[in-house]
PASETOR-144607 format. One record per residue (C-alpha): x, y, z. Coordinates in steps of 0.25 Angstrom, whole numbers, plus 5000, padded with zeros to 4 digits. Each point is the difference from the previous one (the first is absolute). Example, Ala and Ser with C-alpha at 12.3 -4.5 7.8 and 13.67 -1.06 7.14 Angstrom:
# PASETOR-144607
<r><east>5049</east><north>4982</north><up>5031</up></r>
<r><east>5006</east><north>5014</north><up>4998</up></r>
***
This chain:
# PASETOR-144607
<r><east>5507</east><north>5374</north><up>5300</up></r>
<r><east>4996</east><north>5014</north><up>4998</up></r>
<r><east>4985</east><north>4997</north><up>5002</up></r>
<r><east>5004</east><north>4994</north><up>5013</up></r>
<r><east>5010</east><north>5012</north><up>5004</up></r>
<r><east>4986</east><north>5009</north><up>4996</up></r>
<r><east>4990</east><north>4992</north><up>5008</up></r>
<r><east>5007</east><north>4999</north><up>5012</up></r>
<r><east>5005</east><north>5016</north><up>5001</up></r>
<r><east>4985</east><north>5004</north><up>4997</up></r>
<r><east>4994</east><north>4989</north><up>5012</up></r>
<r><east>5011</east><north>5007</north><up>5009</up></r>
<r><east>4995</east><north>5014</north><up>4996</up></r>
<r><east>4987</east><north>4998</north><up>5001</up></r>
<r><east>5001</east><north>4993</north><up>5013</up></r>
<r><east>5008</east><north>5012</north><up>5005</up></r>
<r><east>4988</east><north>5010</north><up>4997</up></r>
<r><east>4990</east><north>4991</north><up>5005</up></r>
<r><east>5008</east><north>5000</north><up>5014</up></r>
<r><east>5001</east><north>5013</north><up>4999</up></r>
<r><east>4985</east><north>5002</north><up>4998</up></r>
<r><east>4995</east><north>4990</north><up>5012</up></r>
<r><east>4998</east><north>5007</north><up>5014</up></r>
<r><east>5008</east><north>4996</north><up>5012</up></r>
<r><east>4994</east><north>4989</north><up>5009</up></r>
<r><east>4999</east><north>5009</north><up>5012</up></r>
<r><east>4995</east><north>5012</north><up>4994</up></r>
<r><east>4984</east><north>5002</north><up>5000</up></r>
<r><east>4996</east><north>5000</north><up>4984</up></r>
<r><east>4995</east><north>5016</north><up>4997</up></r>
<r><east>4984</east><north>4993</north><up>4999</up></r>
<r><east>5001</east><north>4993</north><up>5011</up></r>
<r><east>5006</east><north>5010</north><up>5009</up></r>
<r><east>4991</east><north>5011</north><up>4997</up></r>
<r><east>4990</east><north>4990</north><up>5002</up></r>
<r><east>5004</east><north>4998</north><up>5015</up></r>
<r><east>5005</east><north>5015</north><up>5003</up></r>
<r><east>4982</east><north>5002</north><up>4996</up></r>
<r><east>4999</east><north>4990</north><up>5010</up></r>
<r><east>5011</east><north>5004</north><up>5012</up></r>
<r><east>5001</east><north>5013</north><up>4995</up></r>
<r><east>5010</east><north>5003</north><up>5011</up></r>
<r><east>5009</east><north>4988</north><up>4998</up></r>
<r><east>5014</east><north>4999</north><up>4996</up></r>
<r><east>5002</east><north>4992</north><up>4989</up></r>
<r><east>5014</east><north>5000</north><up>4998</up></r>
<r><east>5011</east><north>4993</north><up>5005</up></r>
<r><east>4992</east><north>4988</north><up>4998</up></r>
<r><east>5005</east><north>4984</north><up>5001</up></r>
<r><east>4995</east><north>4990</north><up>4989</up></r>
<r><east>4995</east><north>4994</north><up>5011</up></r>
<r><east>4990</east><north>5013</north><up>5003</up></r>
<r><east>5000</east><north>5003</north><up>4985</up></r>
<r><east>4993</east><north>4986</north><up>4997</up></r>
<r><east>4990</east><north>5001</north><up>5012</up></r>
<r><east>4996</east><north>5013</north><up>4997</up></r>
<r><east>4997</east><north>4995</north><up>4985</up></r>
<r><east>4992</east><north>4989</north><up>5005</up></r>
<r><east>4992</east><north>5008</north><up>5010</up></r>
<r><east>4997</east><north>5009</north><up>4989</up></r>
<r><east>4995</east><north>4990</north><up>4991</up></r>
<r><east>4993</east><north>4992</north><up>5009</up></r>
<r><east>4984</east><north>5005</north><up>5003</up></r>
<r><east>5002</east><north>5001</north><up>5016</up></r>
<r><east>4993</east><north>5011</north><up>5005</up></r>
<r><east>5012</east><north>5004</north><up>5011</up></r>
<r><east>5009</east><north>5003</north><up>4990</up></r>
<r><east>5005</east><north>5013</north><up>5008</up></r>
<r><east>5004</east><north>4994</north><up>5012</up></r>
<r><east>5007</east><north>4987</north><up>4994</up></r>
<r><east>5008</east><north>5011</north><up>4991</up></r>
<r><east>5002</east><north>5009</north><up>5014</up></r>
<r><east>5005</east><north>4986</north><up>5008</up></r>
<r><east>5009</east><north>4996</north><up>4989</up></r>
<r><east>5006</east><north>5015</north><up>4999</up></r>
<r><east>5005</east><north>4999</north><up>5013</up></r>
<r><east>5007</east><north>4987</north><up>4999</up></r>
***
């Protein structure tokens, strides 16, 4: 029973600090946003939806040439 109390108070710990180490689904990951900020250095990257968050990841990681102006279009949406 003890072993049982330990395992369980040890899998809720670490779930707590693994929470507390993931990054928000609408924030722009550090790489990634320095990443678009070289591309649109004048864009405003916060404030940002999961929705703008996960487009703007996908553009990024995609080899489309216009990625400037799909970032600027998805910034004033």
């Amino acid at each position: 029973m003890k072993h049982i109390l330990a395992v369980a108070s040890l899998i809720a710990v670490t779930a707590g600090s693994v929470m507390a180490m993931s990054t928000p689904a609408d924030v722009l990951p550090e790489t990634s946003k320095a990443e678009a900020e070289r591309i649109v250095p004048n864009g405003n990257f916060d404030n940002l939806t999961s929705a703008q968050v996960n487009a703007i990841e996908a553009i990024l990681f995609s080899d489309n040439r216009n990625r400037a102006g799909q970032i600027r279009a998805i910034l004033l949406n």
